[in-house]
C-alpha positions as CSV (number, residue, x, y, z in Angstrom):
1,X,-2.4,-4.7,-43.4
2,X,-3.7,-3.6,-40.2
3,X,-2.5,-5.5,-37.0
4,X,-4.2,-5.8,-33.8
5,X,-2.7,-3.5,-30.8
6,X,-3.6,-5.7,-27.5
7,X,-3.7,-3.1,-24.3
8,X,-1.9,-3.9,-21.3
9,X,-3.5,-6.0,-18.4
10,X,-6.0,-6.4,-16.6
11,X,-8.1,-7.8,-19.8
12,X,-11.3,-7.7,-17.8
13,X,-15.1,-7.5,-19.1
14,X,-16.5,-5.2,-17.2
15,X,-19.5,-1.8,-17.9
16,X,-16.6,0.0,-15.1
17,X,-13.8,1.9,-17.0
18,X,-10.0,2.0,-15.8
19,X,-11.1,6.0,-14.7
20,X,-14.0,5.2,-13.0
21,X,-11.9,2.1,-11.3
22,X,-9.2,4.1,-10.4
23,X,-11.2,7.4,-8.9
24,X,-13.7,4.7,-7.2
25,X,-10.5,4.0,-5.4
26,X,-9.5,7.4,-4.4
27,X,-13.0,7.7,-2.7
28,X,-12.3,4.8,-0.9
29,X,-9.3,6.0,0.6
30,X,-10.7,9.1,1.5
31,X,-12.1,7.7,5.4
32,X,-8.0,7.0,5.8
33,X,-6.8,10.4,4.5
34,X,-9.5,11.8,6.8
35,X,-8.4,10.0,9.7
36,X,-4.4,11.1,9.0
37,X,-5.6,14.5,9.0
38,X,-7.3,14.2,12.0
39,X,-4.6,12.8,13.9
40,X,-2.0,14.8,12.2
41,X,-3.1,17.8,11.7
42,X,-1.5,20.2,8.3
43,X,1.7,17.8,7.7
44,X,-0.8,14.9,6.7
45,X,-2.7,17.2,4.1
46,X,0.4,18.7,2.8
47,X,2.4,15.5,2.5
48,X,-0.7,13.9,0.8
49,X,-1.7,16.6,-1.7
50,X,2.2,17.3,-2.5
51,X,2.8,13.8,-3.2
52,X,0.0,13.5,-5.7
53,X,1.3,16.8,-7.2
54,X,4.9,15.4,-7.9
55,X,3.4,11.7,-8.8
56,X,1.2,13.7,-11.4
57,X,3.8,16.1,-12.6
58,X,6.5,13.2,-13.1
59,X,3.9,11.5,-15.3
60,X,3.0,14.2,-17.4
61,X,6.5,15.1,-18.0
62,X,7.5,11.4,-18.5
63,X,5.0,10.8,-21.4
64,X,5.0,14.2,-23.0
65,X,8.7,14.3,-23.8
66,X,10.6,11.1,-23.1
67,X,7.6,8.6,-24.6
68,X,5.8,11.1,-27.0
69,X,2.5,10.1,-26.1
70,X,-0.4,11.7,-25.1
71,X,-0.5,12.0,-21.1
72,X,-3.0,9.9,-19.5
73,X,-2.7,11.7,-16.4
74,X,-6.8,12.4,-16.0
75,X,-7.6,8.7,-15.4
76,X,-6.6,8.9,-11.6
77,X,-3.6,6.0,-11.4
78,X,-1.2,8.7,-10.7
79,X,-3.3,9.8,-7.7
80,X,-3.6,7.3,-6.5
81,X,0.2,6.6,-6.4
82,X,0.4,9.8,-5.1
83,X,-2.0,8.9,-2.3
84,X,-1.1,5.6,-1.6
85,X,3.0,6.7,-1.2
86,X,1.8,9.4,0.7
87,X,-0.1,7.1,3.2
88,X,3.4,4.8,3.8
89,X,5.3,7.7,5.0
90,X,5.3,9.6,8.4
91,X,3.6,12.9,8.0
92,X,6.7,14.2,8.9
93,X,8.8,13.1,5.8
94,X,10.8,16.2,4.0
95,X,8.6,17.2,1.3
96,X,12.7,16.8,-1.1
97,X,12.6,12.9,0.1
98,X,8.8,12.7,-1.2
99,X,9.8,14.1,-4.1
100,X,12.5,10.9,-4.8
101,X,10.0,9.0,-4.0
102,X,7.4,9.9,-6.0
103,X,10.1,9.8,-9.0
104,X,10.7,6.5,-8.5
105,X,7.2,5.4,-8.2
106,X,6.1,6.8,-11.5
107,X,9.6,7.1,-13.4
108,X,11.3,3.4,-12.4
109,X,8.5,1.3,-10.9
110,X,5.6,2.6,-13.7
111,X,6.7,4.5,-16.7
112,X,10.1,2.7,-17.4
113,X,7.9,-0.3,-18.3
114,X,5.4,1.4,-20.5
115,X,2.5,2.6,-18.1
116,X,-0.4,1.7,-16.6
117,X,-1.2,-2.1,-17.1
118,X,2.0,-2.6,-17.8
119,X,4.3,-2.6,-14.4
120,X,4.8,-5.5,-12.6
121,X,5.3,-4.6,-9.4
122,X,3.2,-1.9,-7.3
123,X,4.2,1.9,-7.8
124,X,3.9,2.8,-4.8
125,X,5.8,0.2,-2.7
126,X,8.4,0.5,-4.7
127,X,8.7,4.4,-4.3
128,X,7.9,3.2,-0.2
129,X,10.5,0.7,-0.2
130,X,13.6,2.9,-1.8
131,X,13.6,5.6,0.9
132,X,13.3,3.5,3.4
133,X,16.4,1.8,2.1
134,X,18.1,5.1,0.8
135,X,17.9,7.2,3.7
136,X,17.5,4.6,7.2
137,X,19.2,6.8,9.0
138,X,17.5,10.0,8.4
139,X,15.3,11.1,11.3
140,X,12.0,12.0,9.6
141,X,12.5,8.4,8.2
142,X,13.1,7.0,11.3
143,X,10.9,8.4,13.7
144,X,6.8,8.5,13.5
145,X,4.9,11.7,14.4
146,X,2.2,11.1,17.0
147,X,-1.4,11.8,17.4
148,X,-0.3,13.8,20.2
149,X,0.6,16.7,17.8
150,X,-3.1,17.2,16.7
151,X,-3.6,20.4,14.7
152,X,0.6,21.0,14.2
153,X,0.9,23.6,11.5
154,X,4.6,22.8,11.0
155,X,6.3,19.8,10.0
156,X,9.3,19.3,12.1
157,X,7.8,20.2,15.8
158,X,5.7,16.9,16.1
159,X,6.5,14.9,18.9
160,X,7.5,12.0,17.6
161,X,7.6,8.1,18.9
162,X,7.7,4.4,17.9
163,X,5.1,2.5,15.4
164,X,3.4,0.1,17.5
165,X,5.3,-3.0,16.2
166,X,8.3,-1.3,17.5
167,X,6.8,-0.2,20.9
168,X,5.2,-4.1,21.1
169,X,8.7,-5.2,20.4
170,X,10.2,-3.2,22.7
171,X,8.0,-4.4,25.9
172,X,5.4,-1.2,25.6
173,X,2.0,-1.2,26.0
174,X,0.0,-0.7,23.0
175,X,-4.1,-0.4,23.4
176,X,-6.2,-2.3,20.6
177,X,-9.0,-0.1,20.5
178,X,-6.7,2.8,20.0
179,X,-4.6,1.2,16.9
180,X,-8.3,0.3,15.6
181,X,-9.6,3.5,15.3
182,X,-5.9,4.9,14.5
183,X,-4.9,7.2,18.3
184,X,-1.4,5.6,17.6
185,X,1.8,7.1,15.6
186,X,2.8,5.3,12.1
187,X,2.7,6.4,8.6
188,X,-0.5,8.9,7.8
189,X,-2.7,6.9,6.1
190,X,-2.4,3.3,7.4
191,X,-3.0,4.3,11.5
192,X,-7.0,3.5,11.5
193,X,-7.4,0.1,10.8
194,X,-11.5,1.3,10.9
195,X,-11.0,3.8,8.1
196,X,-9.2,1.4,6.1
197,X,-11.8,-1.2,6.4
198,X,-14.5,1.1,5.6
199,X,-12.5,1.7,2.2
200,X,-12.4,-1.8,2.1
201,X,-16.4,-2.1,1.7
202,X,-16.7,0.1,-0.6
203,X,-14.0,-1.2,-3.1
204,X,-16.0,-4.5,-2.3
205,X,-19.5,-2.9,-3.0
206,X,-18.6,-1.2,-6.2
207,X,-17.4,-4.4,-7.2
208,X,-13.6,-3.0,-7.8
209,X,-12.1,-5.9,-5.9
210,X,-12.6,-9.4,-4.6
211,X,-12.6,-11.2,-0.9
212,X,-10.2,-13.4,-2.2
213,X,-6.5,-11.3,-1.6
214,X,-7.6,-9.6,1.3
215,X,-9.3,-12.0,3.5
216,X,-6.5,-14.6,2.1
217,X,-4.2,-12.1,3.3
218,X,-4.9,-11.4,6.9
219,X,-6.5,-15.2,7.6
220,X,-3.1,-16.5,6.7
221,X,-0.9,-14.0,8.4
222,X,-3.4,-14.3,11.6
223,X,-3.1,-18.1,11.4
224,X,0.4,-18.0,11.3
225,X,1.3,-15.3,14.2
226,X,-1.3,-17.2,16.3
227,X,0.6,-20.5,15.9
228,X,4.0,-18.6,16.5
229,X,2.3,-16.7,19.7
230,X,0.8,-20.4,20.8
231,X,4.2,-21.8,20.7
232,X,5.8,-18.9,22.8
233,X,3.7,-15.9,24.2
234,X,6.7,-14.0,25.7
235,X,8.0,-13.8,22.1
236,X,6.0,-13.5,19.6
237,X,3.2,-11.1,19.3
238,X,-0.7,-11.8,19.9
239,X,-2.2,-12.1,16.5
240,X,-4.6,-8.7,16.7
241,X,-2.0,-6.6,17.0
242,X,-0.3,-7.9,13.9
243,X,-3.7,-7.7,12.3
244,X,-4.6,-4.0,13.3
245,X,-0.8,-2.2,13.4
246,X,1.2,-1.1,10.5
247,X,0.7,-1.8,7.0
248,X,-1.8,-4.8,7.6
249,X,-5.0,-3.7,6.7
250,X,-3.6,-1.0,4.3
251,X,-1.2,-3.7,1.9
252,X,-4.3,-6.4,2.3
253,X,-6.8,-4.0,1.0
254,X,-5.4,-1.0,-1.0
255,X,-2.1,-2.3,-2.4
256,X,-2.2,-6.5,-2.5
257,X,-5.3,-5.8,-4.8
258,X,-3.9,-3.6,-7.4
259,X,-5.4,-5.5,-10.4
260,X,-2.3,-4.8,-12.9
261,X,-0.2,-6.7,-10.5
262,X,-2.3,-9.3,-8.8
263,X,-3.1,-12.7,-10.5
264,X,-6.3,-12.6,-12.7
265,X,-7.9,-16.0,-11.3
266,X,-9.9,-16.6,-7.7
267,X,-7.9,-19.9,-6.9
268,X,-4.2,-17.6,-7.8
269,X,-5.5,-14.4,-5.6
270,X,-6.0,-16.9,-3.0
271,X,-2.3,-18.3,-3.2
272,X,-0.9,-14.5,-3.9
273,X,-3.4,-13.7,-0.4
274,X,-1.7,-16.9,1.5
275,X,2.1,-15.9,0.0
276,X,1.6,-11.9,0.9
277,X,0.3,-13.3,4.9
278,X,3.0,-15.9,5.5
279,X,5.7,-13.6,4.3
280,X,4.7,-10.7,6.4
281,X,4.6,-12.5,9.3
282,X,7.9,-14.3,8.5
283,X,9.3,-10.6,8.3
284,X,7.9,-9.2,11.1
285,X,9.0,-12.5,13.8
286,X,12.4,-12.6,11.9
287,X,13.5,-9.9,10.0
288,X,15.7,-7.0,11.2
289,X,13.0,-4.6,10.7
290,X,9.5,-4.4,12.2
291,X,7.3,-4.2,9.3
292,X,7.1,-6.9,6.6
293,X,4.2,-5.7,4.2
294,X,6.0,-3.9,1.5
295,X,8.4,-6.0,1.1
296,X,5.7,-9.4,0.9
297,X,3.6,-8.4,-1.6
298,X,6.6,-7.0,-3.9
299,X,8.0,-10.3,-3.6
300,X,4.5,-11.5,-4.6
301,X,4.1,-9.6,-7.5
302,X,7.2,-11.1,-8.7
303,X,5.7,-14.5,-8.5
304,X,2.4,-13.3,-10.1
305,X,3.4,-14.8,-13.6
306,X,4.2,-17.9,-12.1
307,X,0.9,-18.0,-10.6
308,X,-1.5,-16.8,-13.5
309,X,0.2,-19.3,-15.3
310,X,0.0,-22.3,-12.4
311,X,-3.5,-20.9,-12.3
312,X,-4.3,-20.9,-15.7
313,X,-8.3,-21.0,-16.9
314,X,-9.3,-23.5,-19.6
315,X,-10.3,-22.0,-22.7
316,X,-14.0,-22.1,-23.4
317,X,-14.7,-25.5,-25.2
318,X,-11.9,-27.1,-24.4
């Protein structure tokens, strides 16, 4: 008796394949990438290609000899872990503390539950978000290398400053046009909110994503920092710069849309969108720490069952 073997999620219908989806992807992050190199210099391209190399490796390894399966690593979702990991980190992070993190990203967050299709919660933020609770208080954690060190071939002399959120918080001047186009210091990949958009397009124009999580996403959290900055200016921040600095425009497009992770209906990727904004927001205005993003949409892939099921499609004919 021969029984049917059902693959993991997303159960889509679709001429695209998960390798063309997935290195569709990497193209689209490529503007980004070019951008952090730009700005940079060396540390961004080493930090990028070495955390790809370590994402790779771990999954090779992993399904080689702990899950005796063939390795899968050709079909790009290990690079774009890699990338994606890469792009939430300072260009100045030790290449060791990349390492952990790429472990955890493809060993705990990804492999432990069976693969691609099968995690529930995005590889990459998770990697992101264990550093950045396992070592706070180391400096290349802790402090962001700025465009100022254009062309550095080493990666510990960048001068080093505050993300934007942290300068805005502090009572600095940050320009717009500068975090737009990504002159400002933050992780390598997530600076150019131009770049990122431009990834965004294509993702939209090869049909590898929807409107519905990104534009739900940053129409909710701008709603919501625009009532908080309406109620008190001298507090809370003007809505644009929560909308062009830090992991905004990077988590809306790149990360909140991972299809293995997001809900499967329009109507729940427009509730995921909504619960990803409000929450960053609510992180940014009253957490301890300046950035929210990670953090948001983990806690939204959480609630993604909930949702596909509160979400659910009637069956055809019924």
């Amino acid at each position: 008796m021969s029984l049917l073997t059902v693959s993991g999620s997303p159960h889509i219908q679709s001429k695209q394949t998960t390798k063309s989806i997935m290195w569709t992807v990497v193209i689209a992050l490529l503007p980004a990438f070019l951008v952090g190199v730009y700005y940079f210099g060396l540390p961004a391209l080493i930090v990028t290609l070495t955390s790809v190399l370590f994402c790779v490796l771990f999954e090779w390894l992993i399904q080689k000899y702990l899950l005796k399966v063939k390795p899968t690593i050709n079909d790009g979702s290990a690079v774009i872990t890699g990338i994606l990991l890469a792009f939430n980190l300072p260009a100045s992070v030790p290449l060791w503390i990349l390492a952990i993190g790429a472990l955890v990203a493809i060993g705990v967050a990804k492999m432990s539950y069976g693969g691609l299709g099968k995690n529930p919660f995005n590889p990459a933020l998770v990697g992101r978000v264990f550093l950045f609770i396992s070592f706070p208080s180391k400096v290349a954690m802790s402090d962001w290398p700025l465009p100022k060190a254009l062309f550095s071939n080493s990666l510990t002399d960048a001068v080093t400053g505050p993300t934007p959120l942290l300068a805005l918080k502090n009572g600095q001047a940050v320009d717009l046009w500068n975090m737009f186009i990504g002159n400002i210091g933050g992780s390598l990949g997530e600076v150019s909110a131009l770049a990122l958009i431009i990834g965004g397009l294509i993702l939209l124009f090869r049909k590898v994503i929807t409107w519905h999580i990104p534009v739900s996403f940053l129409l909710s959290a701008g709603i919501f920092a625009l009532i908080l900055w309406l109620i008190d200016p001298s507090q809370y921040l003007n809505p644009a710069y929560h909308l062009l600095a830090g992991g905004m425009m990077l988590g809306a497009i790149f990360m909140a849309t991972d299809m293995v992770t997001s809900p499967i209906t329009y109507k729940g990727q427009l509730v995921f969108g909504i619960g990803c904004g409000v929450l960053t927001i609510i992180f940014r205005n009253f957490g301890p720490m300046p950035e929210g993003v990670s953090f948001a949409i983990l806690i939204m892939n959480a609630v993604t069952p909930l949702i596909n099921k509160g979400f659910k499609p009637k069956p055809f004919g019924y």
